[in-house]
C-alpha positions as CSV (number, residue, x, y, z in Angstrom):
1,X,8.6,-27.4,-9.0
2,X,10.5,-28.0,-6.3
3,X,9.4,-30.0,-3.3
4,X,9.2,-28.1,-0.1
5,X,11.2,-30.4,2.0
6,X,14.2,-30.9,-0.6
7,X,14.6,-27.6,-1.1
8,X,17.7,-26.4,1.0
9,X,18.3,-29.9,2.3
10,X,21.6,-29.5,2.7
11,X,21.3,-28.2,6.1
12,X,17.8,-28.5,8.4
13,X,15.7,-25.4,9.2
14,X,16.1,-22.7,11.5
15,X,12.4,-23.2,12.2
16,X,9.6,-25.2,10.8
17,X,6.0,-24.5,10.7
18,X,4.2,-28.0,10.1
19,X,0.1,-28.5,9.4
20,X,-0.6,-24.7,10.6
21,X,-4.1,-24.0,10.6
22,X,-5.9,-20.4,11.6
23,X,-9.3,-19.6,11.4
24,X,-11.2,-16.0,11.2
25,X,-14.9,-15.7,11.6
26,X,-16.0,-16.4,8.2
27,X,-12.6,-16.7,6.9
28,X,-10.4,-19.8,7.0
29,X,-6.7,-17.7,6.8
30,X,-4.4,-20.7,7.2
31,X,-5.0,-24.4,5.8
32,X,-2.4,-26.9,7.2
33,X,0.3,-25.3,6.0
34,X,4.1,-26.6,6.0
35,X,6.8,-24.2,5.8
36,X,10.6,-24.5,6.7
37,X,12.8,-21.4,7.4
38,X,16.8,-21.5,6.8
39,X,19.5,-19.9,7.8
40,X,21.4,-17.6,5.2
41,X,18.8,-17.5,2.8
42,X,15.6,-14.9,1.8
43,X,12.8,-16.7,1.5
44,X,9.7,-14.8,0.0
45,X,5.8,-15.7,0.8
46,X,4.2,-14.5,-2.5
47,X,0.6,-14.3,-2.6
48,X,-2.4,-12.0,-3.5
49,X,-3.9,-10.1,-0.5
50,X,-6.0,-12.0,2.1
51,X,-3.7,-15.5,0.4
52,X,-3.0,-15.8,4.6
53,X,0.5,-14.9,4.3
54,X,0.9,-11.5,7.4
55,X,-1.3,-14.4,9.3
56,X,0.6,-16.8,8.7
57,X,4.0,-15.0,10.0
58,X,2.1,-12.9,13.1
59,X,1.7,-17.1,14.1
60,X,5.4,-17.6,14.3
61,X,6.0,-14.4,16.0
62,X,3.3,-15.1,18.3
63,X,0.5,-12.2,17.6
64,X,-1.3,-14.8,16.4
65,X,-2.3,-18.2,18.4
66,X,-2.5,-21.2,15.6
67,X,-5.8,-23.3,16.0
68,X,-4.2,-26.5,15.4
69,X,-0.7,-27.3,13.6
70,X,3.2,-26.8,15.5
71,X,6.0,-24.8,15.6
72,X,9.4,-26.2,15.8
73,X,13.1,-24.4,16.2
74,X,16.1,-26.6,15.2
75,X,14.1,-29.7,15.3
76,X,12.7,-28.8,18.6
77,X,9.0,-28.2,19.2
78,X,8.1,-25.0,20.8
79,X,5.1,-23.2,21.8
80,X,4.9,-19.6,21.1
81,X,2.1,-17.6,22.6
82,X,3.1,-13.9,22.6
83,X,5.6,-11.7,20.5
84,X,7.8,-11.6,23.9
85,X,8.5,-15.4,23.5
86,X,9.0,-15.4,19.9
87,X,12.2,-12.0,20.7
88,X,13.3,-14.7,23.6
89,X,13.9,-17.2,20.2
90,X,15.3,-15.2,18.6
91,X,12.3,-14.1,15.8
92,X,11.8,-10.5,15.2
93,X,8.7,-9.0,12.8
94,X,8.6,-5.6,11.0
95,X,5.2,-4.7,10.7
96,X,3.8,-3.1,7.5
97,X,2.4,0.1,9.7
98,X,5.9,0.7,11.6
99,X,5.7,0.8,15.4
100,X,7.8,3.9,16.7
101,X,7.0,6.7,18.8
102,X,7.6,9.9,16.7
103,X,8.2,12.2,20.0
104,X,11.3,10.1,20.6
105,X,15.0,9.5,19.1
106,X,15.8,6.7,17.5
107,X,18.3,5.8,20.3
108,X,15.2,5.9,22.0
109,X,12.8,3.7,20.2
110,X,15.5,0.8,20.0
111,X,16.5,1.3,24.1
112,X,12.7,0.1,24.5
113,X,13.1,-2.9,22.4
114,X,16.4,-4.2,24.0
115,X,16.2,-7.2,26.4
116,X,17.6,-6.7,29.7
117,X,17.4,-3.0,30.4
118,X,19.3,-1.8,33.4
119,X,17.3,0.1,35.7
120,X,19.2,3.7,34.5
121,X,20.0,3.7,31.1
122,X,23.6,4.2,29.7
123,X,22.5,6.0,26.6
124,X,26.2,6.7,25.2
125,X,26.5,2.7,25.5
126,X,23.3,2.6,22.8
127,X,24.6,4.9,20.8
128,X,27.4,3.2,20.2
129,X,25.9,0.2,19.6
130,X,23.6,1.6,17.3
131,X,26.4,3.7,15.6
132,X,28.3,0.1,15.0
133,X,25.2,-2.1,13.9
134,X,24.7,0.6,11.3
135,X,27.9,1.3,10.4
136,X,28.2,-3.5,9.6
137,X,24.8,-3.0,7.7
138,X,24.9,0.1,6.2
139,X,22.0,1.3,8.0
140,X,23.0,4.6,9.2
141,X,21.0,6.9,11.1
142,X,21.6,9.6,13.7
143,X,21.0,8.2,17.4
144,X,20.0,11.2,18.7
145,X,17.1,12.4,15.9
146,X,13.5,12.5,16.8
147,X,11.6,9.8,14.7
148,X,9.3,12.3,13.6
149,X,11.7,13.9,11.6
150,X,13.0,11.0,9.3
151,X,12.6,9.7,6.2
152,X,9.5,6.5,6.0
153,X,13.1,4.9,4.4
154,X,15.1,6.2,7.5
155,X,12.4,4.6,10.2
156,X,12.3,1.2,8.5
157,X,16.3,1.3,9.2
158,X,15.4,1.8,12.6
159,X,13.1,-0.8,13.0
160,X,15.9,-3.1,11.2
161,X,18.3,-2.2,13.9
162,X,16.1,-2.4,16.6
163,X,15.8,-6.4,15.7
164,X,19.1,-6.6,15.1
165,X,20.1,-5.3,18.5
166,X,18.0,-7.0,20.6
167,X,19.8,-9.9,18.9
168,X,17.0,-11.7,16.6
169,X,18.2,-14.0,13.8
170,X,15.2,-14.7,12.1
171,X,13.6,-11.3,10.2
172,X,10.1,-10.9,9.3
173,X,9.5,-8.1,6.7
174,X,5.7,-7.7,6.0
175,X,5.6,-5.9,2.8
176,X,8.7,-3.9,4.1
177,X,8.7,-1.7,-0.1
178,X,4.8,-0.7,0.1
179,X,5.9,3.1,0.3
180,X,9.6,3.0,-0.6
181,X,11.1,4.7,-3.4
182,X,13.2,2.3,-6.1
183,X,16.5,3.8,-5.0
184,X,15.2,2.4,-1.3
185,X,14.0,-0.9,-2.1
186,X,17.7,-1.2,-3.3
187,X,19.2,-0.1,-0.5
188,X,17.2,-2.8,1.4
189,X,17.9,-5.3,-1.0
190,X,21.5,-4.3,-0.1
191,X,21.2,-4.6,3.2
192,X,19.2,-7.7,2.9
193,X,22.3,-9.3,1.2
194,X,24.1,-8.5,4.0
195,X,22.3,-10.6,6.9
196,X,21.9,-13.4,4.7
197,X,25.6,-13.9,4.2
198,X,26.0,-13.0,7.9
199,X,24.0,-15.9,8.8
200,X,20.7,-14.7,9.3
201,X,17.3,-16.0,8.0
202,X,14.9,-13.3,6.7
203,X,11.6,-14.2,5.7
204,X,10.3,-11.4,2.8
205,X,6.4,-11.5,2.9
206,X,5.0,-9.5,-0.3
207,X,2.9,-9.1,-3.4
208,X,6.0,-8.1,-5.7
209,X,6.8,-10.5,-7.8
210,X,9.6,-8.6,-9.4
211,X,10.9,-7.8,-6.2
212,X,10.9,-11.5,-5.2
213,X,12.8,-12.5,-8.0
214,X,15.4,-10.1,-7.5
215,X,16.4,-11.0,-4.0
216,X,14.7,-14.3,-2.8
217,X,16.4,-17.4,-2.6
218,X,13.3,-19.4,-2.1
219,X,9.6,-18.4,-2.6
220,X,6.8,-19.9,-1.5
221,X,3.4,-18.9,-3.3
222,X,-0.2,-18.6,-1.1
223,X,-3.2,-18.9,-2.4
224,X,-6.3,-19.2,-0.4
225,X,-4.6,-20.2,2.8
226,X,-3.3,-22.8,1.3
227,X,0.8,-23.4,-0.2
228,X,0.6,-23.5,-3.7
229,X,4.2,-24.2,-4.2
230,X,7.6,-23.5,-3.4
231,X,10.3,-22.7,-6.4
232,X,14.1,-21.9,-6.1
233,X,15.4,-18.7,-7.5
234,X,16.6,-20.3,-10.5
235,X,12.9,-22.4,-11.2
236,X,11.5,-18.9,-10.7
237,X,9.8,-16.8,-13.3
238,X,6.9,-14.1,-13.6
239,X,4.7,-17.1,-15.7
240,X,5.8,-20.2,-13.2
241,X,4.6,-17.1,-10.4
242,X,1.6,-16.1,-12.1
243,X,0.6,-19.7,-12.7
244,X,0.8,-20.7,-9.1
245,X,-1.0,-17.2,-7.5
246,X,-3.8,-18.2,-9.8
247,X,-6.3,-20.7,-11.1
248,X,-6.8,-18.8,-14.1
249,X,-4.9,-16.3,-16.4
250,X,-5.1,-13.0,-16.2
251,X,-6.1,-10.8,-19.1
252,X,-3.7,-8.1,-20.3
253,X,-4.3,-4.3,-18.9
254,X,-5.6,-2.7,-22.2
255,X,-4.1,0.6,-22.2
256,X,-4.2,2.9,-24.9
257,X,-3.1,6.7,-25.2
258,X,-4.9,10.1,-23.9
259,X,-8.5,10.9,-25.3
260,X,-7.6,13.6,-28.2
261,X,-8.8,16.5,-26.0
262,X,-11.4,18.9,-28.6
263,X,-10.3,22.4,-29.3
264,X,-13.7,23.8,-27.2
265,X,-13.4,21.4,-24.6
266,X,-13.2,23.2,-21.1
267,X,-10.3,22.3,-18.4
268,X,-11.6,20.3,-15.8
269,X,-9.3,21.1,-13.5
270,X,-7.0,24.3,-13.2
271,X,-5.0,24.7,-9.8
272,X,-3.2,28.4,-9.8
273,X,-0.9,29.1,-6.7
274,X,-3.2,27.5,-4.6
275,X,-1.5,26.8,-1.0
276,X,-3.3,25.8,2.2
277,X,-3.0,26.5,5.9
278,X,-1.6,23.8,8.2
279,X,-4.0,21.5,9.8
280,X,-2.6,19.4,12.7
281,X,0.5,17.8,11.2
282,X,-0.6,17.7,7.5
283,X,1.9,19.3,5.4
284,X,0.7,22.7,3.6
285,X,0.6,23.5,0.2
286,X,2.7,25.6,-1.6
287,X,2.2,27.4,-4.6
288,X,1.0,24.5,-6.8
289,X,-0.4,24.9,-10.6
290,X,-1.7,22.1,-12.5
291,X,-3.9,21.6,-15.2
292,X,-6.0,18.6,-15.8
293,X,-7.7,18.1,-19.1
294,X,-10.3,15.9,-20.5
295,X,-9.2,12.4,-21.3
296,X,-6.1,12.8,-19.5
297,X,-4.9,10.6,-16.2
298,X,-2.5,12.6,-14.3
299,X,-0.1,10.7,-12.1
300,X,0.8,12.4,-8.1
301,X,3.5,10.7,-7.1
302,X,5.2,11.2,-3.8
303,X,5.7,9.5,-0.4
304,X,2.8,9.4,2.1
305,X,2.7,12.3,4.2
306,X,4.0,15.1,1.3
307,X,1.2,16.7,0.8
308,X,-0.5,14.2,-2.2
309,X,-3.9,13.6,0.4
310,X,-4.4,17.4,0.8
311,X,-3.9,17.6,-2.5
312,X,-7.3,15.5,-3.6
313,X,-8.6,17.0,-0.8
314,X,-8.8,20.6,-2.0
315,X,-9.8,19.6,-5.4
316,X,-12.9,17.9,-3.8
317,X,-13.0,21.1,-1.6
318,X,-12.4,19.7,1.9
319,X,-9.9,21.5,2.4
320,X,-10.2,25.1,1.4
321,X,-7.6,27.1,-0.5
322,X,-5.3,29.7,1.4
323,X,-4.0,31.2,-1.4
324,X,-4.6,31.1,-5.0
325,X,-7.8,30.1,-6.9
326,X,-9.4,26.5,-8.4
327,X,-11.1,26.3,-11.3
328,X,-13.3,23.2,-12.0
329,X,-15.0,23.0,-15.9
330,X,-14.4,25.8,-16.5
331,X,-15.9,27.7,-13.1
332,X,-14.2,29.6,-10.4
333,X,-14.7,27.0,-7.6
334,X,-12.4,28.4,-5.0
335,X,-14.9,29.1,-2.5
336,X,-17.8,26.5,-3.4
337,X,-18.7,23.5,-1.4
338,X,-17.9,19.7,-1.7
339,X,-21.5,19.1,-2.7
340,X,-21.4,21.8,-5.5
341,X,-18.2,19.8,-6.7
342,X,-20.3,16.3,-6.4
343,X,-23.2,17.4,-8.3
344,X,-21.2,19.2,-11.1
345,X,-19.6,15.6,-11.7
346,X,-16.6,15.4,-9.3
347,X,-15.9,11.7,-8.2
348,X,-13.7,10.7,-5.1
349,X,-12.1,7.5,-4.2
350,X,-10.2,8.7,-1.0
351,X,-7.7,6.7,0.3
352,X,-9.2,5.3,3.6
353,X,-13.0,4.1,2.7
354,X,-14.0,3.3,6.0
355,X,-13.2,6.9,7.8
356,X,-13.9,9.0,4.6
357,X,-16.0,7.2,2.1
358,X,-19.2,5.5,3.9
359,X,-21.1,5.7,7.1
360,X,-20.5,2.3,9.1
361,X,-23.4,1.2,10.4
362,X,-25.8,1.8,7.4
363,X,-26.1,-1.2,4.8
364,X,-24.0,-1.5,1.6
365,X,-26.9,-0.5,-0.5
366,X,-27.3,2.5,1.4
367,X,-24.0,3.4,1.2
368,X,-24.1,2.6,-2.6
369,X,-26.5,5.4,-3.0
370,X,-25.1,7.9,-0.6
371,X,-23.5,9.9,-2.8
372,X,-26.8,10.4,-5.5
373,X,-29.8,10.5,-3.5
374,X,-31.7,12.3,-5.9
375,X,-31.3,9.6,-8.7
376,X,-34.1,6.9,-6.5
377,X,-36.0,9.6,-4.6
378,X,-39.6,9.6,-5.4
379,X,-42.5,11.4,-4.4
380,X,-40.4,14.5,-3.3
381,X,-38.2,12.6,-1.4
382,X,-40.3,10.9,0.9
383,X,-39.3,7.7,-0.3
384,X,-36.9,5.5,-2.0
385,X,-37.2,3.3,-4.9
386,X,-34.8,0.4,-3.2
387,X,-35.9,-1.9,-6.2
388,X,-34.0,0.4,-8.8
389,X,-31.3,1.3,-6.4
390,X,-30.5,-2.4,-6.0
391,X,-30.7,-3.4,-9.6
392,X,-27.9,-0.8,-10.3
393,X,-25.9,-1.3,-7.8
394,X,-25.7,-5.5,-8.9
395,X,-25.1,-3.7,-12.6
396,X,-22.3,-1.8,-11.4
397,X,-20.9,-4.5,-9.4
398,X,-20.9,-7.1,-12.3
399,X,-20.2,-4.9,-14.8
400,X,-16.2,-4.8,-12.5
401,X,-16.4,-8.3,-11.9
402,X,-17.1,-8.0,-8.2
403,X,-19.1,-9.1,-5.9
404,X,-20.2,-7.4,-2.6
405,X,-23.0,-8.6,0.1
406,X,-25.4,-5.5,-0.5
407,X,-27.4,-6.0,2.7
408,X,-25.2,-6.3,5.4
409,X,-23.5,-3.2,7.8
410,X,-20.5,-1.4,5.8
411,X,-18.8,-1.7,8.9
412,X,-18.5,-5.7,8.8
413,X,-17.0,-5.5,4.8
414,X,-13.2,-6.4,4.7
415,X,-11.1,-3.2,3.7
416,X,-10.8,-4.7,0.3
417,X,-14.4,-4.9,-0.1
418,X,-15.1,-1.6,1.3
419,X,-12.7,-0.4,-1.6
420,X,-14.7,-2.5,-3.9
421,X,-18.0,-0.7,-3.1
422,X,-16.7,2.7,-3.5
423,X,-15.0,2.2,-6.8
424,X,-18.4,0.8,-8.1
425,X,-20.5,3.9,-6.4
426,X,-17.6,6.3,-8.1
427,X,-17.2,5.5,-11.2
428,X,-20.2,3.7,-12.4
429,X,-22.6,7.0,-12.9
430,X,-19.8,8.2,-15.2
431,X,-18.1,11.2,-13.7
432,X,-16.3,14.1,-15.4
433,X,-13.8,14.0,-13.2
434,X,-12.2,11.6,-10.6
435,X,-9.9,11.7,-7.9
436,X,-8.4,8.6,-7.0
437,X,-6.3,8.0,-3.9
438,X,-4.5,4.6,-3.8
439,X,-6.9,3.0,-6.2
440,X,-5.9,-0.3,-5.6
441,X,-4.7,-0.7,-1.8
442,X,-6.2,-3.6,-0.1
443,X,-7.2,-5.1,-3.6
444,X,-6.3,-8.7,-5.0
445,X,-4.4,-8.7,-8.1
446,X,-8.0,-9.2,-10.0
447,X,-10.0,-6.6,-8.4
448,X,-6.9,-4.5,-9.1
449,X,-6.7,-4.9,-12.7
450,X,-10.4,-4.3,-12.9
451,X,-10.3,-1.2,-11.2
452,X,-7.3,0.0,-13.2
453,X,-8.9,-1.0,-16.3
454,X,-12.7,1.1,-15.3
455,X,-10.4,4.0,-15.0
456,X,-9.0,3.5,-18.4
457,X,-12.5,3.3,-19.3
458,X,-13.1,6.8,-17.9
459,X,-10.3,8.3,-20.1
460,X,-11.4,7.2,-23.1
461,X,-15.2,8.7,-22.2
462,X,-13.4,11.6,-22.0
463,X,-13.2,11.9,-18.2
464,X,-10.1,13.5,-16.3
465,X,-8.3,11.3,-13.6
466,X,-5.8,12.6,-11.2
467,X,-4.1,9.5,-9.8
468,X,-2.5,9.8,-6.4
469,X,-0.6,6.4,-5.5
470,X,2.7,5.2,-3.9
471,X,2.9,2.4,-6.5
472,X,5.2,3.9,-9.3
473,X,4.9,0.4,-11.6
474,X,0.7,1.4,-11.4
475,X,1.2,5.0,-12.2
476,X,3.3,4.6,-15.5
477,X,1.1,2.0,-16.7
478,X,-1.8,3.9,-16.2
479,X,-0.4,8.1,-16.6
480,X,-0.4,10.3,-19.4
481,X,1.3,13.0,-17.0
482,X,3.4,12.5,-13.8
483,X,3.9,15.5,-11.4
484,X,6.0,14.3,-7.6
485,X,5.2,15.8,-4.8
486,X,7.8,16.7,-1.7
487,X,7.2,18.5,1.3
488,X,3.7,20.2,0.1
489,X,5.1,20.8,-3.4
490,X,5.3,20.1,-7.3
491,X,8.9,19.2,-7.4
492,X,8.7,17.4,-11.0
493,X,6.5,17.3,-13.9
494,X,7.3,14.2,-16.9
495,X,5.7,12.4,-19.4
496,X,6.2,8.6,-18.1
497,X,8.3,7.7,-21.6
498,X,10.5,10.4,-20.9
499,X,11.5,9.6,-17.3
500,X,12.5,6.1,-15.0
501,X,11.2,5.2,-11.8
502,X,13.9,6.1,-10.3
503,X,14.5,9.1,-11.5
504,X,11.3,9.8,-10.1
505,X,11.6,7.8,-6.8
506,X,14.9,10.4,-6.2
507,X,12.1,13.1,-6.0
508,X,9.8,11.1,-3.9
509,X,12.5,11.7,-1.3
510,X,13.8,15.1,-1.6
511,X,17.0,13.3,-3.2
512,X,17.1,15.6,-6.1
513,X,15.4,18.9,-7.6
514,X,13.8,19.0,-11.1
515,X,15.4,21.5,-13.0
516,X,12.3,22.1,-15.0
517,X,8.9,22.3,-13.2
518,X,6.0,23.2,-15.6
519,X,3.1,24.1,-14.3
């Protein structure tokens, strides 16, 4: 392994971070770490989730105040208190939740980012600044289009350009491939390659480590605030990576084919034409069949925001069908209720825990046994056995590998712990069926694999699983079926074995059309 001060030493750092420290309540985030940045190179911070590395980079772009530790830009030492001093360096950050305004153009969005404004704007003037920055980088985008109206691929090119033009030389991408497409994430690599032999220093923070050793020139690994090491591209490997993001091995994902389903066995699920009325700004529905049998996990893949949420959210019933009809084991469920769908054995892991999945201010415990009252009531319900409800909620809990404070507030729970919870509460009653919305967001790579590996568990009980994620490596590990979703609809249907991510990320985008559709 390669020492962190010899690495690049043929020319000094852009900037320097030296014996950074930051502190959370209950959390120490950053321990005395050294990092340098250089010019005309990608460095990557690799690390498992809550390893410190976002806080780490919000410090040098000055969201975040360091408790003890320095800064330093070509040698110099600096103090950097607000993201409006870091631009006035020269740092820019792209955050993992992009920060446009939809209701305006992109010309639009980047004329509020640019330094020195005149008091009445010359709007041809940044447009054709824009049109020529894209034009070097092969970021193009139309100046004049509302942000509402592009691409999550599109708007990351803006946010690009909007560093770019307001002359930053230093990038920060946090996470910048959560919710692209494969044919994207090359298209960024691309333009990636581009900067760096223009000179500029781009700093790659992610959890990808195939990604990192794809276009990184340097990566530094984090684990628990701490740098575990820093490797050249060349020192690199998946092992060396592996090795440094964790004390201890981890075991293999033991997958295994689809349940056999029997002759008699009833559907679990069967969507026919159903469609759905618009709700706000949530994409309808249109005309979607799918089939969902016993011992099966079926794969929704799709960008966010093309109709995969309303998707789970008519099978579980809260959303109601416009048209068509749902069937669930078997029954005509089309106008039933969410709790008819709970009690016949309908299990949902929703994609945001906090606003969907638990009730804040009650206790974890509480929360644990939302969702099955009727298992601990006693005496007609006028009380609670809390003894048994605790004694399966710490089985359920160890039989994942996790480990949760039962007796605190939901509210104060990390997201990753409030996913934690509700995986255990899901699946450990053994449901028939289970939708699962970005299983493993906010999860370390451990709490990941245990989560993938319960629902694996499921399958071979016999349960159905309808997947919806934005991580196409997790859904053909874990899919028997893949159906893509664009714009509200079914676009593609494959078995994983006879398609390629990107084949499938093409649809993600509305690139390409399926010939063949199967419903």
């Amino acid at each position: 392994m390669t020492d962190l001060t010899s690495v690049s030493a043929s020319h000094a750092p852009l900037a320097s971070m030296r014996a950074i420290s930051k502190s959370f309540p209950g959390v120490l985030a950053n321990d005395r770490i050294d990092l340098d940045i250089h010019a005309s190179e990608i460095h990557a911070l690799l690390g498992e989730n809550g390893a410190g590395k976002s806080t780490l980079m919000k410090i040098l772009y000055g969201f975040y105040r360091a408790d003890s530790g320095e800064i330093l830009m070509h040698g110099r030492p600096v103090s950097i208190f607000s993201p409006h001093e870091a631009r006035a360096m020269h740092i820019g950050m792209v955050f993992q939740d992009l920060a446009l305004i939809p209701a305006f153009t992109v010309a639009e969005n980047i004329a509020l980012f640019l330094p020195h404004l005149p008091a009445v704007l010359d709007a041809r003037a940044i447009e054709s600044r824009i049109t020529e920055m894209a034009a070097r980088y092969d970021l193009q985008v139309r100046p004049r289009a509302l942000v509402s109206q592009l691409s999550i691929g599109e708007q990351q090119k803006v946010e690009i350009l909007k560093l770019l033009l307001s002359d930053a030389r230093l990038l920060i991408l946090d996470e910048p491939t959560r919710v692209l497409a494969p044919h994207e994430v090359q298209a960024l690599f691309r333009v990636l390659a581009s900067l760096r032999r223009d000179g500029y220093a781009i700093v790659l923070i992610t959890h990808k480590m195939k990604e990192v050793l794809e276009c990184a020139d340097r990566i530094s690994v984090l684990r628990g605030g701490k740098v575990a090491g820093t490797l050249t591209r060349a020192e690199a490997s998946e092992a060396r990576l592996l090795e440094l993001m964790f004390d201890k091995k981890l075991p293999p994902l033991q997958t295994q084919g689809p349940t056999p389903a029997r002759a008699e066995a009833r559907t679990l699920l069967e969507l026919r034409d159903v469609g759905t009325q618009a709700v706000g700004a949530a994409p309808t529905l249109v005309g979607i069949n799918l089939r969902l049998a016993p011992g099966e996990i079926v794969g929704v893949a799709g960008v966010s925001g093309n109709g995969q949420r309303e998707l789970g959210d008519v099978v579980l019933g809260i959303q109601r069908c416009a048209a068509g009809r749902k069937f669930l084991f078997g029954q005509d469920f089309t106008r039933r209720s969410i709790r008819a769908a709970r009690t016949e054995g309908v299990a949902y892991i929703p994609e945001s825990p906090l606003a969907l999945a638990v009730v804040p201010w009650m206790s974890v415990l509480e929360n644990m046994v939302l969702s099955r009252p009727q298992v601990f009531a006693r005496w007609g319900g006028l009380r609670m056995d809390w003894r048994a409800a605790r004694s399966e909620a710490q089985r359920g809990l160890e039989r994942f590998g996790y480990s949760v404070a039962l007796d605190v507030p939901a509210r104060s729970l990390s997201g990753g712990n409030l996913q934690r919870m509700v995986i255990v509460r899901e699946l450990a009653p053994g449901p028939q069926l289970i939708v699962a919305s970005y299983l493993t967001r906010g999860l370390d790579v451990h709490s990941a694999l245990a989560a993938r590996q319960a629902l694996l568990a499921a399958r071979a009980q016999g349960a159905g699983v309808l997947l919806i994620s934005e991580d196409l490596e997790e859904l053909f590990a874990l899919s028997d079926r893949l159906v893509v979703m664009f714009a509200g609809r079914i676009v593609g249907e494959f078995r994983p074995a006879d398609t390629t991510p990107y084949e499938v990320g093409r649809l993600m985008t509305g690139a390409e059309v399926a010939h063949d559709v199967h419903p």
